[in-house]
Rosetta silent file (secondary structure, phi, psi, omega in degrees, C-alpha in Angstrom):
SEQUENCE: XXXXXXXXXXXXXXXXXXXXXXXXXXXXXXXXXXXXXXXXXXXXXXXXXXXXXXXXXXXXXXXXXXXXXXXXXXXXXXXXXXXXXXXXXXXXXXXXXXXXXXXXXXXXXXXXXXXXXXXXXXXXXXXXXXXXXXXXXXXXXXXXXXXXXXXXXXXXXXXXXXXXXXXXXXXXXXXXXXXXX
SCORE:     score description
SCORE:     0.000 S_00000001
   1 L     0.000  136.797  165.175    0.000    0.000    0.000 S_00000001
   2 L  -137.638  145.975  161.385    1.106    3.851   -0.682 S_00000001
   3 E   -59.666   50.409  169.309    0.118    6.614    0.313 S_00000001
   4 E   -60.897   90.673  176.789   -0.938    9.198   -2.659 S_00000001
   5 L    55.623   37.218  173.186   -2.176   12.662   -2.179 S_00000001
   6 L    91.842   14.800  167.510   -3.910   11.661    0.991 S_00000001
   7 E  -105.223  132.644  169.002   -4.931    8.344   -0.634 S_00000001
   8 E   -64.022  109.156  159.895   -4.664    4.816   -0.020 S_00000001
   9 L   -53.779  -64.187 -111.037   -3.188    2.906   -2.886 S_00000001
  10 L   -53.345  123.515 -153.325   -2.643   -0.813   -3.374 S_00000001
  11 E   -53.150  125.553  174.235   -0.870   -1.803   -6.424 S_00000001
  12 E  -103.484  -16.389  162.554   -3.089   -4.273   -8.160 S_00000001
  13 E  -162.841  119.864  161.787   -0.136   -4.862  -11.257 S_00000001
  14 L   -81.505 -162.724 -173.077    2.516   -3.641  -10.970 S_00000001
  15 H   -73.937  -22.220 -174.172    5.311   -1.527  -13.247 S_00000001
  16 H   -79.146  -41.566 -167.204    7.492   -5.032  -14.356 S_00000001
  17 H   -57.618  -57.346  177.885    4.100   -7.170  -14.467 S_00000001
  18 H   -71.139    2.432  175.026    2.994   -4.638  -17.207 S_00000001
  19 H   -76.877  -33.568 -166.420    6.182   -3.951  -18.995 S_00000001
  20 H   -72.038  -51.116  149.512    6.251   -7.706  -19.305 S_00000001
  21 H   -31.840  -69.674 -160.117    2.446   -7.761  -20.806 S_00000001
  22 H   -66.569  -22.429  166.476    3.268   -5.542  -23.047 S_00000001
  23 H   -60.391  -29.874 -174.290    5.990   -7.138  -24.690 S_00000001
  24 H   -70.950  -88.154  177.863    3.604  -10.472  -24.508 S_00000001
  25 H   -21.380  -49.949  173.779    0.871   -8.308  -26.483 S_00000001
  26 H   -56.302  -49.647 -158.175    3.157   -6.864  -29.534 S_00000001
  27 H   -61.437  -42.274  174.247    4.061  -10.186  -30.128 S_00000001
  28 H   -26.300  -77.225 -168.992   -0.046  -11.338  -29.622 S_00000001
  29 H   -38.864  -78.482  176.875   -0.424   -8.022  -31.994 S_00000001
  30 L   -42.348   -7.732  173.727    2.129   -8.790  -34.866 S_00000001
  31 L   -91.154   -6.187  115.828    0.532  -12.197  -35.377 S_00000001
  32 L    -7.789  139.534 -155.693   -2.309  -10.542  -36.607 S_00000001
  33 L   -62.983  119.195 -173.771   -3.506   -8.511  -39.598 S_00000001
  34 L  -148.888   44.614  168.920   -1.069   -5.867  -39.849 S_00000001
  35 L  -102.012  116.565 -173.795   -0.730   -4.305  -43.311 S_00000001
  36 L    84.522   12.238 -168.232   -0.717   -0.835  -43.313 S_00000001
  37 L   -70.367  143.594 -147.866   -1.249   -0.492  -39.939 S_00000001
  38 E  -106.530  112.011 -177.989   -3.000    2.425  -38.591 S_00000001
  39 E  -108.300  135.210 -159.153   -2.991    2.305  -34.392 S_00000001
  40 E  -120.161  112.350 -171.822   -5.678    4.834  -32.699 S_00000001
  41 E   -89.421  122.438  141.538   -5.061    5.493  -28.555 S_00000001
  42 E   -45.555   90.749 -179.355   -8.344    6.205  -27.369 S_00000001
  43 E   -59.090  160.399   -2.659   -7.636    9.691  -24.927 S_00000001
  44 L  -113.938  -32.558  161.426   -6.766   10.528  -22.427 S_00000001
  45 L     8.638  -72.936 -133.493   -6.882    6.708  -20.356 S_00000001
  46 L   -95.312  -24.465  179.762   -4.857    4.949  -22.980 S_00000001
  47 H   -22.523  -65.753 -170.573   -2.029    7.237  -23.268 S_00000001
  48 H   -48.948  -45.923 -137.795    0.393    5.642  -20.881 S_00000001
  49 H   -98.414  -58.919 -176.830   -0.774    2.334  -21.989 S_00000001
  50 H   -75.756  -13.156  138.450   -0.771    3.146  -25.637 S_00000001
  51 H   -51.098  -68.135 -170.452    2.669    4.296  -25.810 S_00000001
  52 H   -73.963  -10.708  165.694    4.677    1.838  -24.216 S_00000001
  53 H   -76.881  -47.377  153.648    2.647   -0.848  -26.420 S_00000001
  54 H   -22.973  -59.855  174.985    3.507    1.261  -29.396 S_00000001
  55 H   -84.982   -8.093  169.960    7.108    0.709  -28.456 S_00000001
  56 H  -107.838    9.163  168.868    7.041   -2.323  -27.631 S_00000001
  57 H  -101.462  -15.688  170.315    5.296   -3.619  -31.099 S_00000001
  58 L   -69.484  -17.881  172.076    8.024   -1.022  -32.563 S_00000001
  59 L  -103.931   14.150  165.748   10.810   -3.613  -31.062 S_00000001
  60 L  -112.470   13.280  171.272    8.909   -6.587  -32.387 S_00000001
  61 L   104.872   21.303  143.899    9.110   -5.346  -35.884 S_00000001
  62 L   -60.412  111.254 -172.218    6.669   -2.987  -36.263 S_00000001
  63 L  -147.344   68.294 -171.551    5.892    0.564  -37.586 S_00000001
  64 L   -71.125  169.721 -175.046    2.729    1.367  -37.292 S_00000001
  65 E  -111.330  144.369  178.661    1.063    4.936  -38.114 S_00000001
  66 E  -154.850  139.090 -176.696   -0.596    6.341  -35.181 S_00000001
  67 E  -128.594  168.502  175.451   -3.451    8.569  -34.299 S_00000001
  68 E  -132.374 -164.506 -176.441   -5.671    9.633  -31.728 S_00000001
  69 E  -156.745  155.264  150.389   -9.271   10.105  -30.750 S_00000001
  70 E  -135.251  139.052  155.545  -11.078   11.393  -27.538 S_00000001
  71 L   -92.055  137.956  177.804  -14.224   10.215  -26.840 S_00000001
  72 E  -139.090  129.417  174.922  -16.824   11.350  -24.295 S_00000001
  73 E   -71.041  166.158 -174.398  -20.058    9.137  -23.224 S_00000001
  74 E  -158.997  161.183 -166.577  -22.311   12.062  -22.446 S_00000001
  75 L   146.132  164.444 -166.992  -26.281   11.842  -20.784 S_00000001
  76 L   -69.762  137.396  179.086  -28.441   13.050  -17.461 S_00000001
  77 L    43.981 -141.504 -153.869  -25.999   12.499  -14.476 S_00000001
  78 L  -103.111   13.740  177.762  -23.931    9.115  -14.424 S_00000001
  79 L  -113.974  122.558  168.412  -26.412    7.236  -17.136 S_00000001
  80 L   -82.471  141.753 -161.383  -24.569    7.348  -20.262 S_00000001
  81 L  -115.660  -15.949  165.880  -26.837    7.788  -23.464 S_00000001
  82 E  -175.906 -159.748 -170.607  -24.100    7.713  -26.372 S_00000001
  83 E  -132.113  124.907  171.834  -20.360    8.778  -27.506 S_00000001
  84 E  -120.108  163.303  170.793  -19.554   12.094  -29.294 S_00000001
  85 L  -118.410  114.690 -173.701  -16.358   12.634  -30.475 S_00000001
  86 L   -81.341  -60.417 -173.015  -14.592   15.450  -29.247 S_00000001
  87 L  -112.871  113.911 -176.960  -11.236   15.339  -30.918 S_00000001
  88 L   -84.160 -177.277  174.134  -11.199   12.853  -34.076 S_00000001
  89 L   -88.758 -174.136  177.589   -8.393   11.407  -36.153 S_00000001
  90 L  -128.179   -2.836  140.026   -6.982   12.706  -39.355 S_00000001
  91 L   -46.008  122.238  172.237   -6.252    9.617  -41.092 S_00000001
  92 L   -61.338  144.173  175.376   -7.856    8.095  -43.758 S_00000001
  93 L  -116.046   12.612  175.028   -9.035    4.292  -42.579 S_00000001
  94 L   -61.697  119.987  162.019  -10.340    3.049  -45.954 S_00000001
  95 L    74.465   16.167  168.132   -8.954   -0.316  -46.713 S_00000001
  96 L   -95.036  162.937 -176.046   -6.583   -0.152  -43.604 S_00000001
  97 E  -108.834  157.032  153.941   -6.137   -2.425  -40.537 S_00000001
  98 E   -85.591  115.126 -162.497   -6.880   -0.662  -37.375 S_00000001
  99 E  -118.711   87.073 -171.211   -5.392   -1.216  -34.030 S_00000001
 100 E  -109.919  142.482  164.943   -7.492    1.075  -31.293 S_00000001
 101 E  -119.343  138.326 -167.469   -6.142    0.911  -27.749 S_00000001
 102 E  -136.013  151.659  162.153   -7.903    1.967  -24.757 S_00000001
 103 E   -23.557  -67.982 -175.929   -7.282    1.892  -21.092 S_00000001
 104 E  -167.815  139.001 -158.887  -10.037   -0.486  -19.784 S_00000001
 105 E  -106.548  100.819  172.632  -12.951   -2.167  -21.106 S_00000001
 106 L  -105.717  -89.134  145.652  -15.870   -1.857  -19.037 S_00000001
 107 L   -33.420  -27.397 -160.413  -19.328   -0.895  -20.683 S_00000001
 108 L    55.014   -4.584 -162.548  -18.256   -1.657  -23.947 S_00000001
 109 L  -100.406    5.055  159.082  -20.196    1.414  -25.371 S_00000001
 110 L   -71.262  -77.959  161.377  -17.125    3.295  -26.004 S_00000001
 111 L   -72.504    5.880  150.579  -15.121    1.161  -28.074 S_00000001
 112 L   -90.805  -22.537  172.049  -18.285   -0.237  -29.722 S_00000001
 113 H   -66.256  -90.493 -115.532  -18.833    3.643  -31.208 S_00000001
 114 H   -56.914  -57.717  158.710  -15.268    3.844  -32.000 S_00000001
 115 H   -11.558 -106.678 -176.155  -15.382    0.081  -33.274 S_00000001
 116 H   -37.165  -48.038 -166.852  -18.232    0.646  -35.798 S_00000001
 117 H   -65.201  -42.027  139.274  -17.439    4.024  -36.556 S_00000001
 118 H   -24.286  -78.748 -178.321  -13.318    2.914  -38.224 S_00000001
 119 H   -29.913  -71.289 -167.865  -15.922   -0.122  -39.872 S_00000001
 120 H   -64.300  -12.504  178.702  -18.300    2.751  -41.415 S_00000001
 121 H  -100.613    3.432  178.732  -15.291    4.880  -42.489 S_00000001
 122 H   112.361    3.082 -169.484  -13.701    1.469  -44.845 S_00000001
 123 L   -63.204  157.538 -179.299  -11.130   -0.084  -42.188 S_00000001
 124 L   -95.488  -11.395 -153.215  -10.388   -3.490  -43.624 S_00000001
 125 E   173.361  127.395 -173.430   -9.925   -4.747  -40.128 S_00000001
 126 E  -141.047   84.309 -168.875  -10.578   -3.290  -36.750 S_00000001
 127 E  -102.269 -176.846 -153.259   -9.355   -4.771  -33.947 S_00000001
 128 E  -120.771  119.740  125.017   -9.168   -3.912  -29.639 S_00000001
 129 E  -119.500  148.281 -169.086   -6.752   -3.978  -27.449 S_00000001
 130 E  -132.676  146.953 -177.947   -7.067   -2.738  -23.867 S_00000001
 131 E   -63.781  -25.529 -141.124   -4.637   -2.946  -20.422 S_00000001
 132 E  -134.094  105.294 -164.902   -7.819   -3.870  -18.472 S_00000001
 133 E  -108.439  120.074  171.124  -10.892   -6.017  -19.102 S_00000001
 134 L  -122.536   85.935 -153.382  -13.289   -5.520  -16.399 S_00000001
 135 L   -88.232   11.489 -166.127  -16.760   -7.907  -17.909 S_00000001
 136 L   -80.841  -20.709 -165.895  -18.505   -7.681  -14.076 S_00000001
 137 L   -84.416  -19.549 -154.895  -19.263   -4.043  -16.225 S_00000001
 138 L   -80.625  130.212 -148.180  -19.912   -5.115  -19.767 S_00000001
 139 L  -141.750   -7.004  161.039  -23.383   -4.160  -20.453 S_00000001
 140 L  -116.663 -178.275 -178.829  -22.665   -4.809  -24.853 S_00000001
 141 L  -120.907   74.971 -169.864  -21.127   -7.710  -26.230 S_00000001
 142 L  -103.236   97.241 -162.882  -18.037   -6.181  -27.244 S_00000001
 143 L  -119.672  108.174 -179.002  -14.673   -8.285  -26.708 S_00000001
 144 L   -54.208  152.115  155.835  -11.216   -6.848  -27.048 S_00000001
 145 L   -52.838  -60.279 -179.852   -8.768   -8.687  -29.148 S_00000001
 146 E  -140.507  134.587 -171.640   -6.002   -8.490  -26.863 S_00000001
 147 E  -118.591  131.701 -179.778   -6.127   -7.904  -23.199 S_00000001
 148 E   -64.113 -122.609 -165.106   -3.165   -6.829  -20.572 S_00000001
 149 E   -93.690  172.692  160.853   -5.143   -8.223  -17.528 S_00000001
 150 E  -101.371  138.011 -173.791   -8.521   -8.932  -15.943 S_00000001
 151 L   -86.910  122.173  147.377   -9.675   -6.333  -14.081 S_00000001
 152 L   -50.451  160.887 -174.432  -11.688   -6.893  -10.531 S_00000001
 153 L   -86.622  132.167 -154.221  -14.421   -4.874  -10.137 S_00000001
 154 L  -178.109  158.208  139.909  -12.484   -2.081   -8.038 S_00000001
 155 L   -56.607  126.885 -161.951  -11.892    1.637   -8.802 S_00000001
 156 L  -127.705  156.410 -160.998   -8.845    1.574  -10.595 S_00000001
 157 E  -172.359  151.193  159.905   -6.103    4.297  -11.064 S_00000001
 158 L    99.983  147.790  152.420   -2.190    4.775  -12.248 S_00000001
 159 L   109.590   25.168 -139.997   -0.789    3.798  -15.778 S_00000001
 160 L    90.633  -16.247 -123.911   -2.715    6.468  -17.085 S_00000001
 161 L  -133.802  152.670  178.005   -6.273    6.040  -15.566 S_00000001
 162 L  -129.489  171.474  147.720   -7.702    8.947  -12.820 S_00000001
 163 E  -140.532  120.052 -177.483   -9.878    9.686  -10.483 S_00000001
 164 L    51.153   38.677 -168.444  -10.566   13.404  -10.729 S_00000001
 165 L    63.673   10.442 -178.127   -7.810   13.990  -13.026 S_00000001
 166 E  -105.940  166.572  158.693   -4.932   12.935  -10.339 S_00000001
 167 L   110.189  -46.557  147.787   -3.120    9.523  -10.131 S_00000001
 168 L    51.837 -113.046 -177.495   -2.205    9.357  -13.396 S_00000001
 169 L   -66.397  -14.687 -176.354    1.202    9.598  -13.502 S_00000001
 170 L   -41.267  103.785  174.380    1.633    6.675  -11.523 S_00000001
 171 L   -17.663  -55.722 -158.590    3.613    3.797  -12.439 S_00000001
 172 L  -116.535  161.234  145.752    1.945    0.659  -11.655 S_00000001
 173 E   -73.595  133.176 -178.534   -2.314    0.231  -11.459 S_00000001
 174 E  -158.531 -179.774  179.847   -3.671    0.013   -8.457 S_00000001
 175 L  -122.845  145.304 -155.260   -6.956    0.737   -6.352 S_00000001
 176 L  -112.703  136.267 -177.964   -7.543    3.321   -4.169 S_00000001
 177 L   -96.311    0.126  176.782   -8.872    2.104   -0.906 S_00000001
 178 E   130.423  156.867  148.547   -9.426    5.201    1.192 S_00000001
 179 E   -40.105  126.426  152.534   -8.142    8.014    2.862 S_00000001
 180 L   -52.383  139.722  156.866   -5.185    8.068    4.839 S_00000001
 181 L   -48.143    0.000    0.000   -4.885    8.263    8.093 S_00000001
């Protein structure tokens, strides 16, 4: 357990378990349709996540083109009612394969827009990968390609991932368990 900005921590995978995924994934990734490939990090989650996967499919032989999207579910309070897209890509995806990486798969109704919409623009091939598959959440029947880990159901944080925009920067993933003392 650590102690973070007056928060309890406890590292649920740490920084070696996921350096080690991700090398396991490029390889996953490269056996896979990968002509012309175009890879799209879902913001602002996936950053962390989609970078060091990036680099680690660039040291398995790889050189993919890469873009990015933000997404926002949007609706009254905490029931989300769709996906708009606030910042899109600027790549064409006609006749290309598509590689979008996202944080964590919960809902599915995120990467089922993004999903379809790469389909509806011509992608030849559109495939998922995410660090975190959490299915206690999955409410479409939307199934990444390639998955880091399975996620408990837990508030989750670090690698990228927030709670109230801190937390972040954090090395490892982990769940925050309360205030400190």
């Amino acid at each position: 357990m650590q102690v973070v900005r007056g928060k309890k921590i406890d590292t649920l995978y740490d920084a070696g378990q996921i350096a080690r995924r991700n090398a396991e994934l490029a390889a996953e990734i490269m056996k896979g349709p990968s002509d012309d490939l175009l890879v799209i990090a879902v913001l602002k989650g996936s950053f962390i996540f989609a970078a060091d996967l990036i680099r680690a499919m660039h040291a398995a032989g790889a050189a993919p083109e890469v873009e990015f999207i933000t997404l926002s579910s949007y609706g009254a309070g905490t029931v989300s009612q769709g996906v708009r897209i606030i910042k899109d890509i600027d790549s064409d995806v006609a006749g290309r394969d598509v590689l979008l990486i996202d944080d964590i798969l919960e809902s599915g109704r995120t990467l089922s827009f993004a999903r379809q919409l790469m389909r509806d623009r011509g992608a030849k091939n559109v495939s998922i990968a995410v660090l975190l598959d959490k299915r206690e959440k999955r409410n479409t029947d939307l199934e990444a390609d390639y998955v880091g880990f399975e996620c408990p159901d837990y508030f989750v944080v670090g690698y990228g991932m927030d709670a109230a925009y801190a937390f972040r920067e954090l090395p490892y993933v982990g769940i925050v368990t309360g205030d400190a003392d």
